[in-house]
VMD Tcl script that builds the backbone (N, CA, C; Angstrom):
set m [mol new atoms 141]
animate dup $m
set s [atomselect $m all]
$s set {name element resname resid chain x y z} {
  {N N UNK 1 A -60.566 81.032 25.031}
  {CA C UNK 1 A -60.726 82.416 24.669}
  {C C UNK 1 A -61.404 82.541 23.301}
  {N N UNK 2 A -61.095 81.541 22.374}
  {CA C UNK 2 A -61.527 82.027 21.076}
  {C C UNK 2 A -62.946 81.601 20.946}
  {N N UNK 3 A -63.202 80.493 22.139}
  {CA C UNK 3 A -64.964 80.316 22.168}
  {C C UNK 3 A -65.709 81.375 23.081}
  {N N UNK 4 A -65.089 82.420 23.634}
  {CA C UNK 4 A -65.707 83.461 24.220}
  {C C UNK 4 A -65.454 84.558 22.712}
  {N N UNK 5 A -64.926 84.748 22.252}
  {CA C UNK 5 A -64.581 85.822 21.319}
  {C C UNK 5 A -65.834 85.554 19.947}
  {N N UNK 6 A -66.214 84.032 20.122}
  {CA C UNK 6 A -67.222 83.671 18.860}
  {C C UNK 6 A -68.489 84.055 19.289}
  {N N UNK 7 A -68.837 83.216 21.015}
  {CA C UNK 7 A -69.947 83.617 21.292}
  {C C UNK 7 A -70.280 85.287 21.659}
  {N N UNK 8 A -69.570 85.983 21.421}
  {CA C UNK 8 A -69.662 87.626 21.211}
  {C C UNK 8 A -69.906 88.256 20.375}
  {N N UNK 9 A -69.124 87.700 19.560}
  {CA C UNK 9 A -69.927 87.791 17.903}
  {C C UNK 9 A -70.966 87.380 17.534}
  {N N UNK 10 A -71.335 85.845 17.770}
  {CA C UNK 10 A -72.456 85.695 17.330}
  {C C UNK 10 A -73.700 86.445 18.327}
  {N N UNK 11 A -73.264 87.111 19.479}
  {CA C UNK 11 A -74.735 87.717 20.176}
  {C C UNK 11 A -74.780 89.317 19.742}
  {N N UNK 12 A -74.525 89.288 18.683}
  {CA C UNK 12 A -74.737 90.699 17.620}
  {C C UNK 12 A -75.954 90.534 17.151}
  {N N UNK 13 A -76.533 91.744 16.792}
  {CA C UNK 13 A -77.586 92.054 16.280}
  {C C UNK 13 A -77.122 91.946 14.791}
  {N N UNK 14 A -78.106 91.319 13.911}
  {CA C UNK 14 A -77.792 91.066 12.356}
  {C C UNK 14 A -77.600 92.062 11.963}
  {N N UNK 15 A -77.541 93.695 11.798}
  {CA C UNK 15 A -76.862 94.724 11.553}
  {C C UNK 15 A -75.875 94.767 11.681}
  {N N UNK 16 A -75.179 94.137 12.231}
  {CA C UNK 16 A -73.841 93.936 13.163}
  {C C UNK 16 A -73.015 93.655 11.947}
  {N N UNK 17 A -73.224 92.636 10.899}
  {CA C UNK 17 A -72.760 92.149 10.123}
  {C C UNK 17 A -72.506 93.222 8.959}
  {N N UNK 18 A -73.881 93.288 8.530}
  {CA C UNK 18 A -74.043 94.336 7.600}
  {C C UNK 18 A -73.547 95.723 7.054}
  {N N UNK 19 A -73.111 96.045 8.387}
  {CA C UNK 19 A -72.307 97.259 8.801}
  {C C UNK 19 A -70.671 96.826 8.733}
  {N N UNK 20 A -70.264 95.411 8.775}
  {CA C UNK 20 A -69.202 95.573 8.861}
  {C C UNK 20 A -68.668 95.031 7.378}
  {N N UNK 21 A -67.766 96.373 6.939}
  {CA C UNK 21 A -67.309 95.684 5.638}
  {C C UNK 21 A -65.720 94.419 5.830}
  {N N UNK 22 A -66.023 93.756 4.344}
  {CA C UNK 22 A -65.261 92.691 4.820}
  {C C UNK 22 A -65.722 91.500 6.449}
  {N N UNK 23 A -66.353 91.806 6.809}
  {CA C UNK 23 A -66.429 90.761 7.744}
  {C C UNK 23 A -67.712 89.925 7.957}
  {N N UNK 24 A -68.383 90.214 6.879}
  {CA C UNK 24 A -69.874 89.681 6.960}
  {C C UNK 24 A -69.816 87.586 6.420}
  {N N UNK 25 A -68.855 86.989 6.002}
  {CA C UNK 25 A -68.716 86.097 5.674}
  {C C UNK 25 A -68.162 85.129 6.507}
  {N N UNK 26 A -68.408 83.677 6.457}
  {CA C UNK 26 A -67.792 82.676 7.713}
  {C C UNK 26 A -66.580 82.921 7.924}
  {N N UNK 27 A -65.871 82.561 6.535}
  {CA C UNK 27 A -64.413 82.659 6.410}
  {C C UNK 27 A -63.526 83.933 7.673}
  {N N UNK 28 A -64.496 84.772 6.990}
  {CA C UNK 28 A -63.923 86.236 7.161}
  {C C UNK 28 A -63.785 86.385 9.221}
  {N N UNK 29 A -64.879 85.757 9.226}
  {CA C UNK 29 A -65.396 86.131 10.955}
  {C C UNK 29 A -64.029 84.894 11.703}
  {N N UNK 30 A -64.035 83.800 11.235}
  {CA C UNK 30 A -63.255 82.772 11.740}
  {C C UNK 30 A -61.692 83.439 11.446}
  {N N UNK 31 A -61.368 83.368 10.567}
  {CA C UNK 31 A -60.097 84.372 10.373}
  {C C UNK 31 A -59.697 85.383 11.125}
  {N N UNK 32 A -60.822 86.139 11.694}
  {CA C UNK 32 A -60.247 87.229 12.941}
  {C C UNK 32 A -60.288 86.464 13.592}
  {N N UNK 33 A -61.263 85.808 14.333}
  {CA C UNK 33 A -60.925 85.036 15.854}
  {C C UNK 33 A -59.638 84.569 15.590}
  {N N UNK 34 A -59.249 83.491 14.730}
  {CA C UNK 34 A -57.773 82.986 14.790}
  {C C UNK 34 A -56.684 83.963 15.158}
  {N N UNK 35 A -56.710 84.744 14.246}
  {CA C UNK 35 A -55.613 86.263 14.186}
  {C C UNK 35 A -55.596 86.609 15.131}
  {N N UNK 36 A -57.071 87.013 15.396}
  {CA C UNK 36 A -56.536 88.275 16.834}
  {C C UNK 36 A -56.703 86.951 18.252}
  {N N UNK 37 A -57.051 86.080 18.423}
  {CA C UNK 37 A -56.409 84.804 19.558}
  {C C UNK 37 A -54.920 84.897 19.487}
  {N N UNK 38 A -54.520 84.447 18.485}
  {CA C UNK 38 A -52.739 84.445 17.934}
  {C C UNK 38 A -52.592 85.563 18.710}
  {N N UNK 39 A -52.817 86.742 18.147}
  {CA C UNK 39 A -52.097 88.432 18.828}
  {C C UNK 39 A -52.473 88.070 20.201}
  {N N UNK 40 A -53.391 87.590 20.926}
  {CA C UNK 40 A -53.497 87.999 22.115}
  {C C UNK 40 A -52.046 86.866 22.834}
  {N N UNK 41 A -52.238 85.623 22.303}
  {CA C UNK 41 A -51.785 84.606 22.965}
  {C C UNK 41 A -50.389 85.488 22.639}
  {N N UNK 42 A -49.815 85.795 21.914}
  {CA C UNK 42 A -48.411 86.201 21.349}
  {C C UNK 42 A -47.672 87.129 22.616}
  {N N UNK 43 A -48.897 88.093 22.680}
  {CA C UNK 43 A -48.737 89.360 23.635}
  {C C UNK 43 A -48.465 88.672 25.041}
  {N N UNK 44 A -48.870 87.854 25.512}
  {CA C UNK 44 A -49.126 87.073 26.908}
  {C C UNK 44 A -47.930 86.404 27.166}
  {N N UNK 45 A -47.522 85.965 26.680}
  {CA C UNK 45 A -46.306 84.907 26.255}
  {C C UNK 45 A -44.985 85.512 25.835}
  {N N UNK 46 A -45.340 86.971 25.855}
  {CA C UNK 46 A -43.655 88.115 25.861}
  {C C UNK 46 A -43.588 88.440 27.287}
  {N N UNK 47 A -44.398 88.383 27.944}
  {CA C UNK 47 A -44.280 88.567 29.372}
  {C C UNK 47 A -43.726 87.910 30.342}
}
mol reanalyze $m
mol bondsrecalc $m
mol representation Tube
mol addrep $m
C-alpha cells in the first residue's frame, strides 16, 4: 500500500508540491506515507 500511495504522489504535477504547504520536502512526503499507512493499517485491524 505505501508503494501505491508514493507512486501517486510522485505522478503529480510539480505544482502539486508547491501548493502544498509543509509537504514540499522528502522528509515531509515520506512521513505522511508512514502516518497515514499506520492509520490505515490501524483502522483494518479494529475490525
Amino acid at each position: 500500500m505505501r508503494i501505491e500511495y508514493l507512486k501517486s504522489i510522485l505522478r503529480q504535477e510539480v505544482g502539486f508540491f508547491d501548493k502544498q504547504s509543509n509537504s514540499s520536502t522528502t522528509f515531509q512526503v515520506i512521513a505522511t506515507i508512514t502516518s497515514d499507512a499506520q492509520t490505515i493499517q490501524d483502522t483494518m485491524s479494529d475490525k
